[in-house]
N, C-alpha and C positions, 0 to 999 in steps of 0.2 A: 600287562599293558592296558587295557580293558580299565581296571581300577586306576592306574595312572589319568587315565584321557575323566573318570568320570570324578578324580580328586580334582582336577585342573578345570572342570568345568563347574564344578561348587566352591572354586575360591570367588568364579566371576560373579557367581548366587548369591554368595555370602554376604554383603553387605545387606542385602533385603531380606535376610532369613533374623531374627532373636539368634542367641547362641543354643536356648535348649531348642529349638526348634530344627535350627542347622544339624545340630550331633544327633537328633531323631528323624532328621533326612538321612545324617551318613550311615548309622546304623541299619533306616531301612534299604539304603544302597547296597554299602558292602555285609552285612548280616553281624552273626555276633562277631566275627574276627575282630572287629574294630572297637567294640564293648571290649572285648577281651584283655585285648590288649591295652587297650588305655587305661583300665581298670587297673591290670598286673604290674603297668608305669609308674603309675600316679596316687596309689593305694595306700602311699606308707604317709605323701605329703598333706593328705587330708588331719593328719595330727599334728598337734601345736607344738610350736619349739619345747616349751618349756614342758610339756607331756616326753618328749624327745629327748629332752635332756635328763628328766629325769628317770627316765624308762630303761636309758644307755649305764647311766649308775647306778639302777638297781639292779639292774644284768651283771654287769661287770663285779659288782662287790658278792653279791650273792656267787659270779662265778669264780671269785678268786677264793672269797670265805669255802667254798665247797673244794678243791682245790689244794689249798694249805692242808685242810683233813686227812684229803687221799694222800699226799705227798710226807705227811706226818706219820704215816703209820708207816711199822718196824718193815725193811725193803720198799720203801712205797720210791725210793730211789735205786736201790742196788738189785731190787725184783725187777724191773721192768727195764724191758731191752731195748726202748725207746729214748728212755731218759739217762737210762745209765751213766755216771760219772767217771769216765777213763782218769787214767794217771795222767799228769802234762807230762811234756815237754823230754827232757831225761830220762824221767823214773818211767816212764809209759815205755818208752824204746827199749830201757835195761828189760821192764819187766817182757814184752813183745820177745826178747832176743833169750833171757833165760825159760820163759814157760817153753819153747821147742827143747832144754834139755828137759826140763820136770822142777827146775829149780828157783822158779816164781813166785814159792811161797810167802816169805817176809813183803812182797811186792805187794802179792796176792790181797795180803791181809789190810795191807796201810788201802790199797784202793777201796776196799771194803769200809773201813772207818769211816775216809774222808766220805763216802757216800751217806753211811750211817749219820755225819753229821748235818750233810744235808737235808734229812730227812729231821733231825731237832731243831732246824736253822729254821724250816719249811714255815712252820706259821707264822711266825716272827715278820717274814720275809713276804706272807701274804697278806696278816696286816698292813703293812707298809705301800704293797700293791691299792689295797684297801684307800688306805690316805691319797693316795695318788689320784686314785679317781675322781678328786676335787677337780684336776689340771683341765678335766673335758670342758669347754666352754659351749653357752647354748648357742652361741653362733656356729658351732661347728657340728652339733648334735644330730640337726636333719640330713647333712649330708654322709654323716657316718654312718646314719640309720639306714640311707639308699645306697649305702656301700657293698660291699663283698662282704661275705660272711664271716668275716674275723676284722672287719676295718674298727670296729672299738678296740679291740686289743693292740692292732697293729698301731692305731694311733695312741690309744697308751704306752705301747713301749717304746714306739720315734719317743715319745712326749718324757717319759719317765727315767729311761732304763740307766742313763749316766748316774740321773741323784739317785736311784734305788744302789746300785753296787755300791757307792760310800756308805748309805744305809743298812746296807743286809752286811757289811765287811765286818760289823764287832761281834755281831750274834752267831755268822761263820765261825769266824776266830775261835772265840768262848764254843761253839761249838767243835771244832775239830782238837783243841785242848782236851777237851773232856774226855774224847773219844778216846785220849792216845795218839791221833794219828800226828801230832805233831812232835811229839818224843820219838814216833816210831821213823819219822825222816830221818832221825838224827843216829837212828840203830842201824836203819837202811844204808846210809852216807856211810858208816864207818863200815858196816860188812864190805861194802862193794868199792871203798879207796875213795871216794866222793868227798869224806869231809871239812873239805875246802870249800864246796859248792853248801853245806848245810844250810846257811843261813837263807842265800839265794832258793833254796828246792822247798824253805818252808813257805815264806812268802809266794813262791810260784803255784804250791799248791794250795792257797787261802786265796789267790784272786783267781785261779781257776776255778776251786771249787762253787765261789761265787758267782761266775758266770755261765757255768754250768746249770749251776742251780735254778739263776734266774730263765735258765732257758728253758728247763723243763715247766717251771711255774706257767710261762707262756705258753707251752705248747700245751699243756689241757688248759690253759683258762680260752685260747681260742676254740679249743676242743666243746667247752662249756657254751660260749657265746652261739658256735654251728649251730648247737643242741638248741638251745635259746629263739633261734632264727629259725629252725626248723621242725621242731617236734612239741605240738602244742601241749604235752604231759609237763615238759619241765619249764610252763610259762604259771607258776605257781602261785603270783599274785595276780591282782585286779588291775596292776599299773600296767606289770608284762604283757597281759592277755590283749591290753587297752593298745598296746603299743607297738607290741609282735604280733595281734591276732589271736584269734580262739580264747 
């Protein structure tokens, strides 16, 4: 209340005060609080758009280029119980309902692939991320920067993530070819009576494995962007430091 009545009585000041002379009245009024705080507000806006904008794309490509790496190495999909790529639709339910006898194994295996191709799909697919980070415009830059701690990612995927799936859909493809796992639909449908559904169960599992895929891409590249925003080790160049701090 106190600071209330003595905010209200320095607006009626205020015309007669300079501006730096007013904020070294309110600081000697209310102490550092009000340093503090205005500091921790207004701290990011003292940088130029165009520092902003391009500080937001060095972050992002760096976190997506680091990213594709992790997500390329052998299990960097099918190890990790975050990302993991479930079977869709049918084939997830058959295999759900067979592993209670023990008999999930051909299931077992195609889930396995299609993850395995995720992970050959993975930098192809972070490239692509990579390009994308043209779409940031610098009018949008500062406020992304005064965002939440993933709002460049999250405004990369609103921005991106429709054109990314037609783009990451051939290097999937060619990727779960490779693997097998699209022959092995076709082993799976006929073991289990399904071969009516084959064509449909391939296709189901190439625009899953795609969105899938692109999901885990996102979930560490926001993971990278935290790190970014919060821990001055992995602000690596001279822009980041200039941009993020430290």
């Amino acid at each position: 209340m106190r600071k209330a009545v003595i905010l209200s009585l320095c607006v009626l000041i205020a015309p007669a005060a300079s501006a730096q002379s007013f904020g070294d009245f309110l600081r000697g009024v209310l102490g550092n609080e009000t340093e503090e705080e205005t500091t921790s507000q207004t701290s990011n806006f003292n940088i130029s758009a165009s520092d902003a904008d391009a500080g937001l794309r060095q972050a992002l490509t760096i976190g997506a280029q680091a990213v594709g790496q992790q997500l390329s190495q052998y299990n960097g999909y099918f190890g990790d119980g975050d990302i993991r790529i479930p079977l869709p639709g049918r084939l997830g339910e058959l295999q759900s309902q067979l592993s209670r006898l023990g008999l999930s194994g051909p299931l077992d295996d195609l889930q396995e692939r299609m993850n395995h191709a995720a992970e050959d799909a993975a930098p192809y697919a972070a490239d692509l991320v990579v390009d994308a980070v043209s779409s940031i415009t610098m009018g949008d830059a500062l406020e992304i920067l005064n965002g939440g701690d993933t709002a460049a990612t999250n405004y990369l995927r609103g921005r991106t993530e429709a054109d990314l799936v037609v783009l990451v859909e051939p290097y999937m493809r060619s990727a779960l070819e490779d693997s097998g796992a699209l022959t092995m639909v076709d082993s799976v449908a006929g073991r289990y009576g399904l071969q009516s559904l084959s064509g449909d169960l391939r296709d189901q599992l190439i625009d899953h494995a795609v969105e899938r895929g692109l999901d885990g891409l996102f979930f560490y590249l926001a993971k990278e962007e935290q790190e970014i925003r919060s821990n001055p080790v992995k602000r690596s160049t001279d822009l980041l430091r200039r941009v993020f701090g430290g």
